[in-house]
N, CA, C and O atoms as CSV, one atom per row, in Angstrom:
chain,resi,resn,atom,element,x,y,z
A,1,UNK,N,N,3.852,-13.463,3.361
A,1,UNK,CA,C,4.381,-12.352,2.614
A,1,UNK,C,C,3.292,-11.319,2.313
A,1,UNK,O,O,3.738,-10.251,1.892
A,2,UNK,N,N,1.918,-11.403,2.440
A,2,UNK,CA,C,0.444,-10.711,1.908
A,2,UNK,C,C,-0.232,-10.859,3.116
A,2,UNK,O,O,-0.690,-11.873,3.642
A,3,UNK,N,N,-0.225,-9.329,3.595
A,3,UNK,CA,C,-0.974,-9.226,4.404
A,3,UNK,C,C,-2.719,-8.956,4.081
A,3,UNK,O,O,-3.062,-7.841,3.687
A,4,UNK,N,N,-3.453,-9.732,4.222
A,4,UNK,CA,C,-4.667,-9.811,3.318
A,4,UNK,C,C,-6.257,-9.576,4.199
A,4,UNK,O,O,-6.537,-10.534,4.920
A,5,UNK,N,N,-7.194,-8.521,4.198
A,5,UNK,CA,C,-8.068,-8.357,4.871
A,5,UNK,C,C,-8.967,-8.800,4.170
A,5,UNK,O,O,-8.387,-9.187,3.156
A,6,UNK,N,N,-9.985,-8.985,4.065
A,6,UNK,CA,C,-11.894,-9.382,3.472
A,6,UNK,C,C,-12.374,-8.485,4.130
A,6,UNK,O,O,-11.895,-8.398,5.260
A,7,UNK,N,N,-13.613,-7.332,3.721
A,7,UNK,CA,C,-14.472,-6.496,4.005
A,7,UNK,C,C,-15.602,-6.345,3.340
A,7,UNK,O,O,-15.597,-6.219,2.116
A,8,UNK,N,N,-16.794,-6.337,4.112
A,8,UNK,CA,C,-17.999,-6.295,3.430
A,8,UNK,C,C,-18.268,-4.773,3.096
A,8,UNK,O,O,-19.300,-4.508,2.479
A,9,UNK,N,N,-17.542,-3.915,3.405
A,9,UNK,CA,C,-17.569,-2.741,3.174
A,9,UNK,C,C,-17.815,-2.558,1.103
A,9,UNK,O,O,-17.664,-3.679,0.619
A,10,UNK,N,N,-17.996,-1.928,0.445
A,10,UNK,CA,C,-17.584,-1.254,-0.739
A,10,UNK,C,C,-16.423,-0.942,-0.971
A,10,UNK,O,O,-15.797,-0.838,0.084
A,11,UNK,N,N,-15.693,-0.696,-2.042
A,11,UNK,CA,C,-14.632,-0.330,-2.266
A,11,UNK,C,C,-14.267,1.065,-1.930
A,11,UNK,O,O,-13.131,1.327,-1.533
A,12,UNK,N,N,-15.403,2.193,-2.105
A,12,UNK,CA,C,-15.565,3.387,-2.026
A,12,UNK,C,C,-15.558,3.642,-0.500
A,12,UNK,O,O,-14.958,4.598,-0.008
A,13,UNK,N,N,-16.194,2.816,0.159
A,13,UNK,CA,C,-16.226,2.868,2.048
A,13,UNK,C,C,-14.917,2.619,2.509
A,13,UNK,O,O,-14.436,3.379,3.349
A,14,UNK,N,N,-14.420,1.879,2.176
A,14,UNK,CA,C,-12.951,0.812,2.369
A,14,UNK,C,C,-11.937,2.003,2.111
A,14,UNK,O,O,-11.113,2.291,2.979
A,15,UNK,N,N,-12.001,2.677,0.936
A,15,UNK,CA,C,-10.797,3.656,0.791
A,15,UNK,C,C,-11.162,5.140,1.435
A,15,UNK,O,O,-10.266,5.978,1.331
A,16,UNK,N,N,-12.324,5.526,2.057
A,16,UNK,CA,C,-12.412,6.149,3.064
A,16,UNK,C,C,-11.738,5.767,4.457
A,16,UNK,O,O,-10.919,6.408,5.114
A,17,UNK,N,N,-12.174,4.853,4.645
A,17,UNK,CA,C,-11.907,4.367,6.217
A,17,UNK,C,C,-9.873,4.117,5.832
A,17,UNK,O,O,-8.968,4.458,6.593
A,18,UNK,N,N,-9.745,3.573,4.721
A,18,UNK,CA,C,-8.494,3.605,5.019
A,18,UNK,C,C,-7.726,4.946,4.969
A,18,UNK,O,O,-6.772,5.103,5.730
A,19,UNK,N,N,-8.169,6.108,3.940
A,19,UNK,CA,C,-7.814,7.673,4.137
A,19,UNK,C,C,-7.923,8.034,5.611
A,19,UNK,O,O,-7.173,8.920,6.020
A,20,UNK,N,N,-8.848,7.399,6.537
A,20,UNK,CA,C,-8.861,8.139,7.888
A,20,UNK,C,C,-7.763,7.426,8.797
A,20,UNK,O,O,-7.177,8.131,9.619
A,21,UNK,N,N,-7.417,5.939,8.694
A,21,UNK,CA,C,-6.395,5.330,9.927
A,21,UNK,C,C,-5.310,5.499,9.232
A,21,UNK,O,O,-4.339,5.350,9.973
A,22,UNK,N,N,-4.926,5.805,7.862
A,22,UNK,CA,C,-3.720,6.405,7.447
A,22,UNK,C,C,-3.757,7.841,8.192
A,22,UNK,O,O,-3.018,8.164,9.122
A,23,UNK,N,N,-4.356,8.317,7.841
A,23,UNK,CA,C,-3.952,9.722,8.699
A,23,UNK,C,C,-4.080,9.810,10.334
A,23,UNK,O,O,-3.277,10.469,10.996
A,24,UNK,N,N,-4.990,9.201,10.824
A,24,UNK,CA,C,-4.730,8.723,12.352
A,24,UNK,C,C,-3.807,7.913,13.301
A,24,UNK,O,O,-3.837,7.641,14.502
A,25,UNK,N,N,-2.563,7.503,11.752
A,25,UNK,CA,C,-1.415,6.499,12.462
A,25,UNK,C,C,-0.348,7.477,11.768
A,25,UNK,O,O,0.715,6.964,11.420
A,26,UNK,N,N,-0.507,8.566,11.586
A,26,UNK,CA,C,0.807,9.724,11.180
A,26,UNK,C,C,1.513,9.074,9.999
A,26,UNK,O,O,2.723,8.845,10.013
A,27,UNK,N,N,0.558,8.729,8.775
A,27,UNK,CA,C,1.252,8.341,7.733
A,27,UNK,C,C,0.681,9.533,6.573
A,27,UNK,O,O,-0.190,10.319,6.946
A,28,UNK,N,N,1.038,9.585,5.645
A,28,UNK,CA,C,0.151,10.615,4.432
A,28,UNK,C,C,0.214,9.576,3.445
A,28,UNK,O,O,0.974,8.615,3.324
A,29,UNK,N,N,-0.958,10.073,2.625
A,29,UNK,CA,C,-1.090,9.194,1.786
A,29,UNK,C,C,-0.772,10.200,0.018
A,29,UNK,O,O,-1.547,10.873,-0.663
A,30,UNK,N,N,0.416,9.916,-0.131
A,30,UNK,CA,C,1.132,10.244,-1.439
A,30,UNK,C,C,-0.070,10.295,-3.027
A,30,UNK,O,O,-0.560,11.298,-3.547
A,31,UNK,N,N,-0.235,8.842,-3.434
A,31,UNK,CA,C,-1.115,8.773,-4.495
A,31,UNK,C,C,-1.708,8.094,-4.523
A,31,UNK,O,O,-1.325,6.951,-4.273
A,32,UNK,N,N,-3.273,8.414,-4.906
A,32,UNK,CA,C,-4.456,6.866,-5.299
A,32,UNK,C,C,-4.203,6.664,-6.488
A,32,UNK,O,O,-4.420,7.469,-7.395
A,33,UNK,N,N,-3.625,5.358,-6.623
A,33,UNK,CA,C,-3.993,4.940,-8.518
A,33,UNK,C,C,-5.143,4.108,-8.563
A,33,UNK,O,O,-5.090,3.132,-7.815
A,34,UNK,N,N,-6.455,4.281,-9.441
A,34,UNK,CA,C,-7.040,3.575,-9.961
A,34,UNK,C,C,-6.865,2.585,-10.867
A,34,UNK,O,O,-7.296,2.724,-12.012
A,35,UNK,N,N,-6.403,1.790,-10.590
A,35,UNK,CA,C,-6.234,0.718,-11.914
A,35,UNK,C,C,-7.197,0.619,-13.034
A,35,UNK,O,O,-6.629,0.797,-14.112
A,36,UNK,N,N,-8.455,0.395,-13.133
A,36,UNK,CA,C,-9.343,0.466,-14.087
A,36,UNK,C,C,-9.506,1.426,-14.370
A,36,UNK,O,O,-9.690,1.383,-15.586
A,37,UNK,N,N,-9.616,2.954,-13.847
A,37,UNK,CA,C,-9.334,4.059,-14.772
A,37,UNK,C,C,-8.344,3.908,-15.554
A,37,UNK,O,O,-8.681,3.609,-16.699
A,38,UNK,N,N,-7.153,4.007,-15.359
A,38,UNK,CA,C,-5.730,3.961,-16.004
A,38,UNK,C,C,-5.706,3.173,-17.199
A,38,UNK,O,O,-5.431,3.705,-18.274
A,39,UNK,N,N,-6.023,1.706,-17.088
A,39,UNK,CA,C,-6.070,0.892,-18.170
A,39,UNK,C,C,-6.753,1.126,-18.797
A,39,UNK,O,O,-6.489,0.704,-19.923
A,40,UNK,N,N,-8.330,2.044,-18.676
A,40,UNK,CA,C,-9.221,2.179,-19.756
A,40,UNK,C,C,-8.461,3.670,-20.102
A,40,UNK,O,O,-9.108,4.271,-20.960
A,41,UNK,N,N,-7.594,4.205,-19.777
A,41,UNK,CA,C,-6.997,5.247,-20.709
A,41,UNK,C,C,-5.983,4.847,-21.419
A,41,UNK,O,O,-5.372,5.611,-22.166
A,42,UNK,N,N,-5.676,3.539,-21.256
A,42,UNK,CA,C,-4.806,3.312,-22.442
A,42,UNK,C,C,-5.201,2.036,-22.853
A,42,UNK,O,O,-4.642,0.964,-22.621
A,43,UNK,N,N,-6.366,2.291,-23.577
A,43,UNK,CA,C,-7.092,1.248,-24.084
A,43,UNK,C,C,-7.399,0.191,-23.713
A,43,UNK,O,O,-7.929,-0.588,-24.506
A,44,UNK,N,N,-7.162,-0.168,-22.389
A,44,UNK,CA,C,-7.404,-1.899,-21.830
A,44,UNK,C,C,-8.394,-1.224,-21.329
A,44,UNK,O,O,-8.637,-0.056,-21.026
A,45,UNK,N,N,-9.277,-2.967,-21.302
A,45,UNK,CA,C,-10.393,-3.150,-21.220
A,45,UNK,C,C,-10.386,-3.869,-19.767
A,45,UNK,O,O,-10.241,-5.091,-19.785
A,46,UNK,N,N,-10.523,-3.256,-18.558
A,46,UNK,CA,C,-10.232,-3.938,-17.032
A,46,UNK,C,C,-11.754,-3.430,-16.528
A,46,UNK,O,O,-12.188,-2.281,-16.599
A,47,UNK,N,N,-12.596,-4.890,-15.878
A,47,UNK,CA,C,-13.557,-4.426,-15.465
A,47,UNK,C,C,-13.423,-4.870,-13.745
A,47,UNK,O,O,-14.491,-4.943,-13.137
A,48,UNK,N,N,-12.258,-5.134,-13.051
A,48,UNK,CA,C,-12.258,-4.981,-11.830
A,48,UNK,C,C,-12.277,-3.370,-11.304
A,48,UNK,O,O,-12.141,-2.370,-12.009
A,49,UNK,N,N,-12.457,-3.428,-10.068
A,49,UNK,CA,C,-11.882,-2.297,-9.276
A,49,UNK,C,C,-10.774,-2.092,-8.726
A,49,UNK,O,O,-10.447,-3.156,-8.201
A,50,UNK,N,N,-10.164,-1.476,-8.586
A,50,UNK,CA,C,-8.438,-1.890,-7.617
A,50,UNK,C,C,-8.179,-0.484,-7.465
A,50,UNK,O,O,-8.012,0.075,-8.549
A,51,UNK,N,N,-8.076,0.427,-6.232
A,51,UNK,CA,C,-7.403,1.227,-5.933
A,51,UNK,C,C,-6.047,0.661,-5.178
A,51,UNK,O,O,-6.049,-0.390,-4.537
A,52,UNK,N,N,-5.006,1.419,-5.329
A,52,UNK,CA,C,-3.738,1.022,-4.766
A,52,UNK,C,C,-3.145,2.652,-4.349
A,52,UNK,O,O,-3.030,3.617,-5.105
A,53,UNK,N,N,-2.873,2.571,-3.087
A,53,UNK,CA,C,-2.480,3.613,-2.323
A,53,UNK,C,C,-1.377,3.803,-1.893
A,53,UNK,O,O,-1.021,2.958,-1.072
A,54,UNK,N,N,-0.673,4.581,-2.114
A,54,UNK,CA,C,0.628,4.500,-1.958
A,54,UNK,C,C,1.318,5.798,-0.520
A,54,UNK,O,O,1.594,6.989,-0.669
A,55,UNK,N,N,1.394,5.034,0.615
A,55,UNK,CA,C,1.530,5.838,1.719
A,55,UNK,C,C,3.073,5.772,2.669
A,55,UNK,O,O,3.889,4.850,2.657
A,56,UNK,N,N,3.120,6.657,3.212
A,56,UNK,CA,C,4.819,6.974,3.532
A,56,UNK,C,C,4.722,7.992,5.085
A,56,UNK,O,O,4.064,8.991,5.378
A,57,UNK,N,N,5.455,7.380,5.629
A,57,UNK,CA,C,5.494,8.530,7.445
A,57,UNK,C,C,6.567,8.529,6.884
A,57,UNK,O,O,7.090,7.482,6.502
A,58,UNK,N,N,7.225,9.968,6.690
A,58,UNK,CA,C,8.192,10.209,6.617
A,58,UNK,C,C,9.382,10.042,7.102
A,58,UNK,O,O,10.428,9.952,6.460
A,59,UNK,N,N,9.148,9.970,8.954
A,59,UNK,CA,C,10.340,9.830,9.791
A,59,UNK,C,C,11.089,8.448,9.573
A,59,UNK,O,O,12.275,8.119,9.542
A,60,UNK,N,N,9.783,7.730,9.423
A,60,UNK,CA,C,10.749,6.048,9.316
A,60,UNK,C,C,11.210,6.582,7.467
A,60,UNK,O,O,12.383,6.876,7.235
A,61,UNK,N,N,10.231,6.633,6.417
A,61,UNK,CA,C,11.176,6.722,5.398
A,61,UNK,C,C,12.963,6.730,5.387
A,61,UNK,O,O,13.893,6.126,4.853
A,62,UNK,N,N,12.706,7.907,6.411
A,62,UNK,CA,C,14.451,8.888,6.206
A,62,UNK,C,C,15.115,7.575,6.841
A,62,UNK,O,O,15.958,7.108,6.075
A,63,UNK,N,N,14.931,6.692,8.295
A,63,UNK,CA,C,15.460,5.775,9.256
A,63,UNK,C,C,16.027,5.106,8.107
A,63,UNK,O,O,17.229,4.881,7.962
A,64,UNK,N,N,14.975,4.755,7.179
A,64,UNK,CA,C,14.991,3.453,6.076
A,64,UNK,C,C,16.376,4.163,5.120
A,64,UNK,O,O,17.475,3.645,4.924
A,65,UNK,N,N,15.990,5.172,4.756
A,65,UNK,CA,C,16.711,5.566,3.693
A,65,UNK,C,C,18.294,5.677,3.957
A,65,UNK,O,O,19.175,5.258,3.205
A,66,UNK,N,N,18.463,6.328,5.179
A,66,UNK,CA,C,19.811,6.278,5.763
A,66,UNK,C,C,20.583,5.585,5.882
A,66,UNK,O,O,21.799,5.775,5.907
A,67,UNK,N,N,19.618,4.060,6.036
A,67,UNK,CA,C,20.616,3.309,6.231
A,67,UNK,C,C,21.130,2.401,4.836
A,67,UNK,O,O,22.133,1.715,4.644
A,68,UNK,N,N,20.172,2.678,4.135
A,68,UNK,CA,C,20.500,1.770,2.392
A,68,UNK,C,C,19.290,2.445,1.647
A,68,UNK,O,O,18.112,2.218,1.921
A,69,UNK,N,N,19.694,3.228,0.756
A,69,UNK,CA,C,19.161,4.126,0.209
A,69,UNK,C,C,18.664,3.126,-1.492
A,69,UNK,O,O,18.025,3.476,-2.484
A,70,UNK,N,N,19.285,1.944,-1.143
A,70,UNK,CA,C,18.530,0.976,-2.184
A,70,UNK,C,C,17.043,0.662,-1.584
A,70,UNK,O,O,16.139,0.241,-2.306
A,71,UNK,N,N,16.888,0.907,-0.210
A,71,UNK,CA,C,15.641,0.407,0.052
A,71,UNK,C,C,14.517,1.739,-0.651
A,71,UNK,O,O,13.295,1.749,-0.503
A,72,UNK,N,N,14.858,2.173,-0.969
A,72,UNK,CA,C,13.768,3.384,-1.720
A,72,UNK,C,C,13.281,2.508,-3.400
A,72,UNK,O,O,12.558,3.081,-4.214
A,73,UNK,N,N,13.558,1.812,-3.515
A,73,UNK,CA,C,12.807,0.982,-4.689
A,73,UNK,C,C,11.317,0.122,-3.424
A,73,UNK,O,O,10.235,-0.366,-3.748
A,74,UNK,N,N,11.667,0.208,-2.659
A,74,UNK,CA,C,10.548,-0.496,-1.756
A,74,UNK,C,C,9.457,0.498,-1.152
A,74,UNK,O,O,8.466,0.105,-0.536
A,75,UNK,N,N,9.708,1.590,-1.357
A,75,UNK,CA,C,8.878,2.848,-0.911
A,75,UNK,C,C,8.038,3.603,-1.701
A,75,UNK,O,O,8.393,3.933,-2.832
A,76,UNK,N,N,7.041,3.896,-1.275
A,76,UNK,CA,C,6.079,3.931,-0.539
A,76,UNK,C,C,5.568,2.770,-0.398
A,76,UNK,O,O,5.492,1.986,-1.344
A,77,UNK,N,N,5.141,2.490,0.815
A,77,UNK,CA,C,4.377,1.409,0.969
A,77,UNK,C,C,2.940,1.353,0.209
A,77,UNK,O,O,2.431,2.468,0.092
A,78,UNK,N,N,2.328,0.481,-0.229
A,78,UNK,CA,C,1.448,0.409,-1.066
A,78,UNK,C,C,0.467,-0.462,-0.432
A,78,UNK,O,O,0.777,-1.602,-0.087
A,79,UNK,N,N,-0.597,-0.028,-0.274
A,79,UNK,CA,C,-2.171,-0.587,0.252
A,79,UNK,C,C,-3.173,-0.689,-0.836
A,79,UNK,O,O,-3.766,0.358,-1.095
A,80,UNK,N,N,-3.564,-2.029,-1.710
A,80,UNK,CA,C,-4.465,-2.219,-2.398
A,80,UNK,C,C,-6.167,-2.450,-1.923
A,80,UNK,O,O,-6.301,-3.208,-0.962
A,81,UNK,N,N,-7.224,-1.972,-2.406
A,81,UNK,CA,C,-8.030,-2.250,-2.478
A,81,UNK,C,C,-8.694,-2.742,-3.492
A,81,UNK,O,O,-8.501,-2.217,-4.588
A,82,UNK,N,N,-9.617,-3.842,-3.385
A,82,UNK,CA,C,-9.778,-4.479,-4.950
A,82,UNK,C,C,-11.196,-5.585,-4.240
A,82,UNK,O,O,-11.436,-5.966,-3.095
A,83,UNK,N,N,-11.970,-5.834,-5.728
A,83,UNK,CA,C,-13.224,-6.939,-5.630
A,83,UNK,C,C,-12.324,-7.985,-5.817
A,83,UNK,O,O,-11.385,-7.967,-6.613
A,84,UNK,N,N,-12.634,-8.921,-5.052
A,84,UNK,CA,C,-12.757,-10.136,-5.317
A,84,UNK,C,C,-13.569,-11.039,-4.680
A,84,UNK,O,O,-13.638,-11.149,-3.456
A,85,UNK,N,N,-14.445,-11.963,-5.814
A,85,UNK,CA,C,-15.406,-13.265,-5.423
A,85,UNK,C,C,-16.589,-12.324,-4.638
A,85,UNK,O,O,-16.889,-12.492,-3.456
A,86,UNK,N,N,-17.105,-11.464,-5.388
A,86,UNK,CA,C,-18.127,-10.311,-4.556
A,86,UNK,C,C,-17.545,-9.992,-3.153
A,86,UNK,O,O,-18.535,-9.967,-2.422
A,87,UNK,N,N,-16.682,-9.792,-2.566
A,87,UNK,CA,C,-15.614,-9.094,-1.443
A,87,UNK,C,C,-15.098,-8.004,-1.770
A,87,UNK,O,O,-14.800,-7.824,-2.951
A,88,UNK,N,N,-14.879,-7.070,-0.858
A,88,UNK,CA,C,-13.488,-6.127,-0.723
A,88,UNK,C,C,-12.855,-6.507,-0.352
A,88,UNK,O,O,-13.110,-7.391,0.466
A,89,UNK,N,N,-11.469,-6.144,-0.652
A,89,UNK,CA,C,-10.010,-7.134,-0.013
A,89,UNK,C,C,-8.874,-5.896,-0.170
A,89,UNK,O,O,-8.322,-5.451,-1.176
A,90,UNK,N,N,-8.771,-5.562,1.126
A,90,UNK,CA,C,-7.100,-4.963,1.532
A,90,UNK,C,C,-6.024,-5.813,1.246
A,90,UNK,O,O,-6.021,-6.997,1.583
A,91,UNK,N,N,-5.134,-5.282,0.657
A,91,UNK,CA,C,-4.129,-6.121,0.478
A,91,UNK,C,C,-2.731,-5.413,1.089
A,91,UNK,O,O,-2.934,-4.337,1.652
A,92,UNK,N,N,-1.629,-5.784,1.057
A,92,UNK,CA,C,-0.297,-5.056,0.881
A,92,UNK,C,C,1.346,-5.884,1.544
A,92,UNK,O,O,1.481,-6.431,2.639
A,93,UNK,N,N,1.953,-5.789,0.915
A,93,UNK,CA,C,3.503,-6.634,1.360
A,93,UNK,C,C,3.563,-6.694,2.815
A,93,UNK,O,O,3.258,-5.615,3.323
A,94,UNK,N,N,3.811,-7.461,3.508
A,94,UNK,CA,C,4.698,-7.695,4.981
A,94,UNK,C,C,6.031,-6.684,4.731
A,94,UNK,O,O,7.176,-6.878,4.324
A,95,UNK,N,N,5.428,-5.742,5.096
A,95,UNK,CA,C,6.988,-4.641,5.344
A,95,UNK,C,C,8.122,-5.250,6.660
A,95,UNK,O,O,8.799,-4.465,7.323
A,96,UNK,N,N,8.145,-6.176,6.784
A,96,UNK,CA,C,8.838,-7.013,7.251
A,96,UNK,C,C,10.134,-7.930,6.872
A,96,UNK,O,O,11.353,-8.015,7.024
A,97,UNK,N,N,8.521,-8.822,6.015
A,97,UNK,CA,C,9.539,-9.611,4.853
A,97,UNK,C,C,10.009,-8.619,3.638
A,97,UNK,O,O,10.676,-9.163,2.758
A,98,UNK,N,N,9.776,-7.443,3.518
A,98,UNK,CA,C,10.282,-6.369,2.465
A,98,UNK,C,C,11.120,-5.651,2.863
A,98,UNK,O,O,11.409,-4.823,1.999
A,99,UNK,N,N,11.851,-5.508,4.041
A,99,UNK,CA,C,13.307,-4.791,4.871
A,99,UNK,C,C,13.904,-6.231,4.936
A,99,UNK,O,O,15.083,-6.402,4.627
A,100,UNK,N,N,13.186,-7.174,5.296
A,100,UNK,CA,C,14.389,-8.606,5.446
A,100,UNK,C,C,15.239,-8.890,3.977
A,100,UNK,O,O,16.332,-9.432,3.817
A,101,UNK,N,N,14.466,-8.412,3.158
A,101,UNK,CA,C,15.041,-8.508,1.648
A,101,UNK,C,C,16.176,-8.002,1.466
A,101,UNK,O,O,16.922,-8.672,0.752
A,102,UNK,N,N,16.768,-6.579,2.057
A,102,UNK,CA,C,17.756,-6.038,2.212
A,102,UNK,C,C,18.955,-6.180,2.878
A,102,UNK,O,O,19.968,-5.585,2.512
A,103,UNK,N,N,18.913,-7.058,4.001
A,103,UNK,CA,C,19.482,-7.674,5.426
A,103,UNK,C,C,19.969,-6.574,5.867
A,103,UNK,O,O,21.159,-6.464,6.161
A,104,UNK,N,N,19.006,-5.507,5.982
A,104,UNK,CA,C,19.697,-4.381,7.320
A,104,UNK,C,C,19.013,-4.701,8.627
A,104,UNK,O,O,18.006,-4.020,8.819
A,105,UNK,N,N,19.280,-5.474,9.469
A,105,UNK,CA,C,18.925,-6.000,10.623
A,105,UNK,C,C,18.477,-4.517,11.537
A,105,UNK,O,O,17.383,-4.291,12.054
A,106,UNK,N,N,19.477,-3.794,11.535
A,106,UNK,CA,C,19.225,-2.437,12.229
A,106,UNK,C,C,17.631,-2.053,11.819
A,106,UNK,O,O,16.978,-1.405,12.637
A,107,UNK,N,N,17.204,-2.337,10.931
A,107,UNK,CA,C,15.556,-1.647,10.445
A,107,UNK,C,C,14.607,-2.471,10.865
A,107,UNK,O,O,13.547,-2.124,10.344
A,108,UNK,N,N,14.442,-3.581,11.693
A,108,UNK,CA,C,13.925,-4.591,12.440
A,108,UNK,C,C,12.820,-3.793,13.018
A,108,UNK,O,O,11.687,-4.014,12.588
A,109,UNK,N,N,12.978,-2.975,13.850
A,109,UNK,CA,C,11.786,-2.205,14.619
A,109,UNK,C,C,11.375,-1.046,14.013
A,109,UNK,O,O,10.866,-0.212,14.762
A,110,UNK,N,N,11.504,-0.666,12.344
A,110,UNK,CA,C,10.888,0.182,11.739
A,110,UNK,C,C,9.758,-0.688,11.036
A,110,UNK,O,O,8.567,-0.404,10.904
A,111,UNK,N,N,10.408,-1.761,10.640
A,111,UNK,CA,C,9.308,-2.337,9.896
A,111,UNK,C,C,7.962,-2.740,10.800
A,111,UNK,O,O,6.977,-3.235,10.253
């Protein structure tokens, strides 16, 4: 269900390189949330790193949307970056097992 990378890269290198094959595989990338910024603006105290990216190709969006417009609670796809155990680690759902959730069989070769 977690598609899961390890990188010796930085977190800061890692969300470069992923800004460039998002845009080199015709996706845009919508919003970076910082998690530890965010929580230290509302008073939590988070000393990980975690960017989470939230990216969308539009054309499949619409494929997706057309056909069950409930699948838009599943959209944008979301790409985490985060420390763990002194690592960088990509993370993000099997957009696979996340259209199988829906049983629109027709969306098989979008995912």
């Amino acid at each position: 269900m977690l598609i899961k990378v390890t990188t010796d890269k930085t977190v800061s290198e890692t969300a470069a390189a992923l800004q460039a094959a998002v845009e080199a595989n015709h996706f845009g990338v919508m919003q970076v949330h910082n998690l530890k910024e965010s929580m230290m603006k509302k008073g939590v105290d988070f000393a990980h790193e975690c960017l989470i990216f939230e990216v969308c190709q539009p054309k499949q969006a619409k494929k997706v949307l057309v056909e069950n417009m409930s699948l838009s609670t599943a959209l944008p796809c979301r790409i985490s970056i985060y420390e763990e155990d002194g690592n960088t680690v990509l993370a993000t759902l099997k957009p696979t097992v996340l259209l199988g959730m829906f049983k629109v069989p027709e969306l098989a070769d979008v995912a």
